[in-house]
N, C-alpha and C positions, 0 to 999 in steps of 0.2 A: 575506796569503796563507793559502791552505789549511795545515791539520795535515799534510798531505801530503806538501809541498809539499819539506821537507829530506829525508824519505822519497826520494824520488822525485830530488833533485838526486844523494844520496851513496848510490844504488842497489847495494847487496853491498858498499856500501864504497867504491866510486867514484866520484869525480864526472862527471856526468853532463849537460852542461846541454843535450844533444838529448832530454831525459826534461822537461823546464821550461822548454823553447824559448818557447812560445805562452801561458805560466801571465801573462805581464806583457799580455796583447793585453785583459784580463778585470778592469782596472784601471780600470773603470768610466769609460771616455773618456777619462781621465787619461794624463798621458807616467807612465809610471814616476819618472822623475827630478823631474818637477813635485812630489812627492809631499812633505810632511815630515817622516814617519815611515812605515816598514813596519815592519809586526809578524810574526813568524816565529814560532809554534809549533812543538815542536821534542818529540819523544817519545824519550827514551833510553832504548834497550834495552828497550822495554812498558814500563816501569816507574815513571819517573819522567818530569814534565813538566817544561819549562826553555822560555826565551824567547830570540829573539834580535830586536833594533831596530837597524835603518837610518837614521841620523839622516842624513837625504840633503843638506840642506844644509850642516851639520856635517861630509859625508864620514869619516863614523865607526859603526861597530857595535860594538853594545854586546851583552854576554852575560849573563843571567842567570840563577843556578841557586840554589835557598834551600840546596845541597848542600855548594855550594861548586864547584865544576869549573869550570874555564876557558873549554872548550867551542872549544877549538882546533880542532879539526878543522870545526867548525858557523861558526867566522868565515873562515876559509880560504875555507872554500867556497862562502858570500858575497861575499866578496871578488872572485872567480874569475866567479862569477856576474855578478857589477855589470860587472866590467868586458869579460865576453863579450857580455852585455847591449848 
């Protein structure tokens, strides 16, 4: 997905998934779910970059930050995502 793309999911802070309804139609033919990893770029606050992966067969996201931060709110909303999805 886009850099956008958690921009746009946790819009003012909320999640939003009629803002990233159509983001999965652009998966290159692909089901989403066929997929075995997505990659989420993730911009905190301008400032710092962080990543989040979908390991879709696994049924697992993972969060990474070289910061340290959990990024709780960014798998939540993942989460929510997949399974509005």
């Amino acid at each position: 997905f886009s850099c956008y793309f958690m921009t746009k999911l946790l819009e003012s802070g909320h999640y939003s998934f009629n803002n990233v309804c159509r983001w999965s139609n652009n998966v290159l033919g692909e089901d989403l779910f066929a997929l075995g990893k997505i990659f989420i770029p993730i911009n905190v606050n301008r400032s710092h970059w962080t990543c989040a992966v979908i390991f879709v067969e696994e049924k697992r996201i993972q969060y990474y930050d070289s910061m340290g931060g959990n990024g709780g709110i960014y798998t939540k909303a993942l989460l929510q995502y997949l399974k509005d999805e």
